[in-house]
C-alpha positions as CSV (number, residue, x, y, z in Angstrom):
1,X,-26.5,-10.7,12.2
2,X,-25.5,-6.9,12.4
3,X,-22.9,-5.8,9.9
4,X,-20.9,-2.3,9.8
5,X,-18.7,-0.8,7.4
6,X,-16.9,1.6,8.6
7,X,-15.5,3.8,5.3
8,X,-17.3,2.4,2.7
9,X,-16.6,6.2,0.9
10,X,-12.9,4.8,0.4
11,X,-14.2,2.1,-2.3
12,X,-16.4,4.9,-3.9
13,X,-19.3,2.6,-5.4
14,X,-23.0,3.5,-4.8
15,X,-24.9,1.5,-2.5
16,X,-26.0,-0.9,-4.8
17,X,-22.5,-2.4,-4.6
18,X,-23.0,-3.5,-1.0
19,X,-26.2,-5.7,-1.6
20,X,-24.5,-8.7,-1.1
21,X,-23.8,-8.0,2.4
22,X,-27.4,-6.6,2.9
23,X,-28.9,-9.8,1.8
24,X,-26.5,-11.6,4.5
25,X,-28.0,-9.1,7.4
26,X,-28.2,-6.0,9.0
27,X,-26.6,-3.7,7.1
28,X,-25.0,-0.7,8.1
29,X,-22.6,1.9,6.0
30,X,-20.9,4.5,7.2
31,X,-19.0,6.6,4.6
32,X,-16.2,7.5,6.9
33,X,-15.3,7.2,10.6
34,X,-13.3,9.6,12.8
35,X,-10.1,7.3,13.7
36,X,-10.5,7.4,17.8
37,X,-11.4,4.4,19.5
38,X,-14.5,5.7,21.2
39,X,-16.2,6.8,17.6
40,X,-15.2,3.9,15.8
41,X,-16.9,1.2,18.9
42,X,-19.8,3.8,19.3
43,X,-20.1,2.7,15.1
44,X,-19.4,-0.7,15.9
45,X,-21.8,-1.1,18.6
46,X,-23.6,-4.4,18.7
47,X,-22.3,-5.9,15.3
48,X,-20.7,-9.4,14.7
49,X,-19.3,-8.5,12.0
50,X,-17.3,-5.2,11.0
51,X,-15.5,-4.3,7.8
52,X,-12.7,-1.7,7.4
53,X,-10.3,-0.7,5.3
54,X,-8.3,2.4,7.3
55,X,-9.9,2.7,10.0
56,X,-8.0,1.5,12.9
57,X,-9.3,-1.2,15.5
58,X,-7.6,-1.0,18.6
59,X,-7.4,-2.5,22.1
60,X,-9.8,-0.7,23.0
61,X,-12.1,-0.8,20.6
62,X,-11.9,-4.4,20.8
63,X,-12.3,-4.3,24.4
64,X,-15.5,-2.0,23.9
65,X,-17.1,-4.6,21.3
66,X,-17.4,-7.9,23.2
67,X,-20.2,-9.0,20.6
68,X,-17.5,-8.7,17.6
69,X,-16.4,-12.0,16.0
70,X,-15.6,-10.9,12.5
71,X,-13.0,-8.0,11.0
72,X,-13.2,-8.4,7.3
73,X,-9.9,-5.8,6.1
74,X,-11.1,-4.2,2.9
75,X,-7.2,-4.3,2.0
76,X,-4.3,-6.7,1.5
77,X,-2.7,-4.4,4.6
78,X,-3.5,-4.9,8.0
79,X,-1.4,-3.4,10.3
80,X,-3.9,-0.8,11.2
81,X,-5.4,-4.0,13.0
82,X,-4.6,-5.1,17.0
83,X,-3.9,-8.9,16.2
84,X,-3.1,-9.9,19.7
85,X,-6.2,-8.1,21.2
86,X,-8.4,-9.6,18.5
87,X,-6.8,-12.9,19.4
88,X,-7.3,-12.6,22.9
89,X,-11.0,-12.1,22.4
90,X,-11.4,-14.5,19.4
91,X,-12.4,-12.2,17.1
92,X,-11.0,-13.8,13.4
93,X,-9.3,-11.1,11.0
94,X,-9.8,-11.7,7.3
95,X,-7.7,-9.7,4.6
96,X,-8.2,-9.8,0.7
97,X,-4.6,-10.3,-0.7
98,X,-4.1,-10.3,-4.6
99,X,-6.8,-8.1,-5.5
100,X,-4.6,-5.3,-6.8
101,X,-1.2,-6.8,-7.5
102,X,-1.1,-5.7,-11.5
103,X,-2.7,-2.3,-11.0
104,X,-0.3,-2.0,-8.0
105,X,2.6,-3.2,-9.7
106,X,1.4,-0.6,-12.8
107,X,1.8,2.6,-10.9
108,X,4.9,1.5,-9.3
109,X,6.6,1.2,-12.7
110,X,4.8,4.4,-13.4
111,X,6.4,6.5,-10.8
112,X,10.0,4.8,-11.6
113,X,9.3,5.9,-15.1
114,X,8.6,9.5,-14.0
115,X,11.5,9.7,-12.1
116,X,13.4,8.6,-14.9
117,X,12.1,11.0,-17.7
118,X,9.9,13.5,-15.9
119,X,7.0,13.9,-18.0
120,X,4.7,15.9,-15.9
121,X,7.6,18.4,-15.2
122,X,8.3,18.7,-18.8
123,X,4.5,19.3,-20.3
124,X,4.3,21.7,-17.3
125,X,6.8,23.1,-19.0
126,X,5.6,23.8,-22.4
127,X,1.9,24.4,-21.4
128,X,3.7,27.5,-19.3
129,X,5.2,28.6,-22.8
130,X,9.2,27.6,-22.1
131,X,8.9,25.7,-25.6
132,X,7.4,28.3,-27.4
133,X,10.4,30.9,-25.9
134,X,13.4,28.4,-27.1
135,X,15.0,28.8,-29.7
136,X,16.1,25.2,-29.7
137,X,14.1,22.1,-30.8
138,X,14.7,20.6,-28.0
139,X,15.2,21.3,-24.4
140,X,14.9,20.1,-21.0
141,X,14.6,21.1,-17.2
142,X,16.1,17.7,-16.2
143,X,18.0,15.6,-18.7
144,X,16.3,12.1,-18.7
145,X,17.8,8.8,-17.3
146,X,17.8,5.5,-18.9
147,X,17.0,2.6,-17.0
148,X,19.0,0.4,-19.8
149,X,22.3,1.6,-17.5
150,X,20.6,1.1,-14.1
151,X,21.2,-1.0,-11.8
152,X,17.5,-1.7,-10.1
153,X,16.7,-3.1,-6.5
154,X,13.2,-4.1,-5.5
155,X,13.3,-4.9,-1.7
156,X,10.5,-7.2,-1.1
157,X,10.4,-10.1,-4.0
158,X,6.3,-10.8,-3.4
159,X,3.8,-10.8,-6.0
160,X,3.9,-7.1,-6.9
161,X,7.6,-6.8,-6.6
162,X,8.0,-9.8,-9.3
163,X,6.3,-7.9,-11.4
164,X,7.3,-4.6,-11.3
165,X,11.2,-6.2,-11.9
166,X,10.0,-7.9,-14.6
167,X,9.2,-5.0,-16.3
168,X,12.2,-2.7,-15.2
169,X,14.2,-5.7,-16.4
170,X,12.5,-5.6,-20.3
171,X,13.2,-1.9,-20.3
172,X,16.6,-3.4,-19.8
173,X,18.0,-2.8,-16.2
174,X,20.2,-4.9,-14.3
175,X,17.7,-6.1,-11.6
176,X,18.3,-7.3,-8.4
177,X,16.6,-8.4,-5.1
178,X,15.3,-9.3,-1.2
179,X,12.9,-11.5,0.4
180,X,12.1,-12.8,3.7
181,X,12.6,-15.7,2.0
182,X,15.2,-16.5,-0.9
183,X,13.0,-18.7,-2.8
184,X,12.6,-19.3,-6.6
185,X,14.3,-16.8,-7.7
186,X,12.7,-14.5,-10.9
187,X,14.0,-15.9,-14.2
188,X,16.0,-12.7,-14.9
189,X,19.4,-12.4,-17.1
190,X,22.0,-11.1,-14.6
191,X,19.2,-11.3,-11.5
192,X,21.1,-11.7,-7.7
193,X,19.7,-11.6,-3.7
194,X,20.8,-9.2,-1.8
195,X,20.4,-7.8,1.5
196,X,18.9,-4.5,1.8
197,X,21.9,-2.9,3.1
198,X,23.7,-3.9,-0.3
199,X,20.8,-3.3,-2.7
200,X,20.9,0.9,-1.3
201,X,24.7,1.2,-1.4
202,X,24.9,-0.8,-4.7
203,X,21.8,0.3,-7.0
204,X,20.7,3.6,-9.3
205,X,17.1,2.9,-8.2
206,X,15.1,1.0,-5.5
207,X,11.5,0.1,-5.2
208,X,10.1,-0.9,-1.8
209,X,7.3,-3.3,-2.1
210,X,7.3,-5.5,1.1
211,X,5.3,-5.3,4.3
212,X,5.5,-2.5,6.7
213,X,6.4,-4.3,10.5
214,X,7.1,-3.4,14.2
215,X,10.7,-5.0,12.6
216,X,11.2,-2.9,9.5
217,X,9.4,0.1,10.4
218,X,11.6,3.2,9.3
219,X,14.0,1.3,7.9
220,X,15.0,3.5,5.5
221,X,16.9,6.5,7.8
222,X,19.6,8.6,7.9
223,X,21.9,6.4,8.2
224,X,21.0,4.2,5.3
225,X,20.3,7.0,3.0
226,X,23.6,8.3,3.0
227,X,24.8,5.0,2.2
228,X,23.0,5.4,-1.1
229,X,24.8,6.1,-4.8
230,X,24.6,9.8,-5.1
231,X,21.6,10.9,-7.8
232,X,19.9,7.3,-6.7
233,X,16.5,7.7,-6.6
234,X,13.8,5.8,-4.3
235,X,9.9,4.6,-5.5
236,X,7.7,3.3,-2.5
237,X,4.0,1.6,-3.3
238,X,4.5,-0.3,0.0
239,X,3.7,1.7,3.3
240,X,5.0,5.3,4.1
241,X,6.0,4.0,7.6
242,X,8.7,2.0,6.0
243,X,10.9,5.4,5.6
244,X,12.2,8.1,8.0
245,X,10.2,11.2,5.8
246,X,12.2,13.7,8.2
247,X,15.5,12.0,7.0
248,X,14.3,11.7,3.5
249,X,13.0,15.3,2.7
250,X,16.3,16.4,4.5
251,X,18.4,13.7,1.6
252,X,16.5,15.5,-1.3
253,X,16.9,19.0,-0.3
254,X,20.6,18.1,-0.1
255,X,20.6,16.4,-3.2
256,X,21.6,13.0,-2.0
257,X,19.0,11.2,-3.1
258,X,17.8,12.7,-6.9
259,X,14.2,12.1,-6.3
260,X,11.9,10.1,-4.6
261,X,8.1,9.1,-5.4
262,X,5.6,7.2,-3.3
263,X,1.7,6.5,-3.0
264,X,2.1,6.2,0.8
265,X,2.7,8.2,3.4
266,X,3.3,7.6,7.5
267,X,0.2,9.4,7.9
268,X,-3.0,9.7,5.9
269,X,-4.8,11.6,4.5
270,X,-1.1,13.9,4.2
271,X,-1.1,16.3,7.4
272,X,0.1,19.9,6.8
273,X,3.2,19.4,8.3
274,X,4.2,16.6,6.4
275,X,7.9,16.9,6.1
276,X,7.8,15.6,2.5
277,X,5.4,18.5,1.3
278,X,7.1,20.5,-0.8
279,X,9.8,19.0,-1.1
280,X,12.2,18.7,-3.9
281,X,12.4,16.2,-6.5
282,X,9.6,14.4,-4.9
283,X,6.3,13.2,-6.5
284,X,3.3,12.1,-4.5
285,X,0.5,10.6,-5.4
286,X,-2.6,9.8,-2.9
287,X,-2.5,6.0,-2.1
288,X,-4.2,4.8,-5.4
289,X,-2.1,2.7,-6.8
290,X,-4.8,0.2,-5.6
291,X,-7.9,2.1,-7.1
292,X,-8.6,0.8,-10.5
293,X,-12.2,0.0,-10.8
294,X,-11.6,-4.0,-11.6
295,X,-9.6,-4.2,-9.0
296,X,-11.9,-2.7,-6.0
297,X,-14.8,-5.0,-7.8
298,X,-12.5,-7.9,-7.1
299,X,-12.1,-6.6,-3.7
300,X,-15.4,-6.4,-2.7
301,X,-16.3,-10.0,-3.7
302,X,-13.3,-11.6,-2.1
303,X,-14.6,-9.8,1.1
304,X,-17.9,-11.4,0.8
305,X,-16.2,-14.6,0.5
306,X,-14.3,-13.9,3.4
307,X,-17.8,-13.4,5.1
308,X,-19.4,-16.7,4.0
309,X,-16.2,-18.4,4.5
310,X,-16.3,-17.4,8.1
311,X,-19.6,-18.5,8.7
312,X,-19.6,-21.5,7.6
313,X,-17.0,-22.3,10.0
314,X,-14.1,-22.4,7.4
315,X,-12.6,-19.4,7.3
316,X,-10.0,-17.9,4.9
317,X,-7.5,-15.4,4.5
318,X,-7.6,-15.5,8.3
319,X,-3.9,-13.0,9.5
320,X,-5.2,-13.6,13.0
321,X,-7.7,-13.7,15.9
322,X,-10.4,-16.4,15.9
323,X,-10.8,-19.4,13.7
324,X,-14.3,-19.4,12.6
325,X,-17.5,-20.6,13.8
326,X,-19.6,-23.6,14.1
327,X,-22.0,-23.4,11.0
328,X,-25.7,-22.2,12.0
329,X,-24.2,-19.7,14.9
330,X,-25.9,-16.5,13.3
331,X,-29.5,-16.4,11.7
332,X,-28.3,-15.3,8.2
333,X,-30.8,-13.2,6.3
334,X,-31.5,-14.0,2.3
């Protein structure tokens, strides 16, 4: 069977890494594909199978790959997936969820933390000499917060966001929360559901860690930024497309919203005229929350298991399309 991987650059391991899928086929790596749907089928061509983990499949590239059977999504995400066009032409889509839930969770209390005491401003600070000028001890461009007298909402009670309260919660916040589904509820002193509406009018600091979809997309707007506390500020490890960044760059020039720090934007890489570059208050940081090297290890093995799963005729991890084939349909090479 033919195999492509379409940005295998974005895992950033040498080719060695790949050899389980070589010994499976016909192995072909790409280190990055332009996003439009004629490059990414003319990489596609005649495979069966085709791995991503950014670059878009489409209608039409879909359309233009009638020998595709198998997307493995080299992320938990998969929204940069056509599901109905896949299903259409039973094509099964296989994502890797789990893989990088603590190292995930770990930079989402790290930029809450940052917001909270601004480190980085600060030894920017004294490595430009403002310590060695004052004549005080002690000084600050920002006096820090304590999340002890926070109140904390995660939106989106999953794996990561369990995690990341828990933590908030130990440095003692007042932590609550929303799900899709209300359903054992974290063992938290003090811990209560909320709506989303509620937890941005009601809380210090919010963390979004729940799915971007056609429902929820920009979700956080105008409208509902200006119902938040004034000096709240906002952490997103989720998907950039989840906020409004026009309406957001505008709250923190204003100085609604007291700062705002993410590892996703609505469009990456960041464009030039990104409305959140530059902005003030704001810390970016470019989508690696996921990186660590244990975790893109685990990644890359689920996804191989995804593989073999598939062909044996029992897929898993399956967010739509297909549902497997009949064991034997592709000469497998060892």
């Amino acid at each position: 069977m033919k195999i492509v991987v379409l940005d295998a650059a974005t895992l950033d391991f040498d080719e060695s890494a790949w050899e389980g899928l070589r010994e499976r086929g016909e192995l072909t790596l790409h280190e990055l594909t332009p996003g439009t749907a004629e490059q990414v089928a003319e990489r596609i061509g005649t495979a069966e199978a085709v791995f991503t983990n950014k670059v878009p499949l489409s209608r039409e590239v879909f359309a233009a790959c009638p020998v595709l059977k198998f997307v493995g999504v080299l992320a938990t995400g998969y929204n940069i997936i056509d599901l109905e066009a896949a299903r259409e032409r039973g094509v099964t889509v296989c994502n890797v969820p789990g893989y990088a839930t603590q190292t995930t969770a770990q930079h989402a209390v790290a930029l809450a933390l940052e917001l909270c005491a601004r480190t980085g401003l600060h030894s920017e600070s004294v490595h430009a000499g403002d310590w060695v000028k004052s004549e005080r001890f002690s000084y600050w461009r920002q006096a820090p917060r304590e999340l002890a007298s926070m109140r904390v909402g995660i939106v989106g009670l999953g794996s990561i966001g369990r995690i990341v309260a828990a933590s908030l919660h130990a440095l003692g916040a007042k932590v609550v929360g929303s799900a899709r589904r209300q359903r054992n509820p974290p063992a938290l002193d003090g811990f209560e559901w909320m709506d989303n509406e509620a937890i941005f009018e009601s809380c210090d600091l919010v963390s979004l860690h729940c799915p971007q979809t056609a429902e929820n997309a920009g979700f956080v707007n105008a409208a509902l930024l200006g119902r938040m506390r004034p000096g709240a500020l906002l952490v997103n490890t989720a998907r950039g497309g989840l906020v409004d960044e026009a309406a957001l760059a505008g709250a923190l020039r204003s100085g609604k919203l007291a700062g705002y720090a993410a590892d996703v934007l609505a469009a990456e890489p960041m464009r030039e005229d990104c409305p959140l570059r530059g902005a003030p208050n704001c810390i970016l940081t470019p989508h690696l929350a996921w990186a660590s090297e244990p975790a893109r290890r685990r990644l890359l093995e689920a996804s191989l298991g995804n593989l073999d799963a598939f062909l044996a005729g029992k897929p898993v991890n399956v967010v739509g399309g297909g549902a497997g084939l009949r064991p034997g349909t592709f000469n497998i090479q060892h």
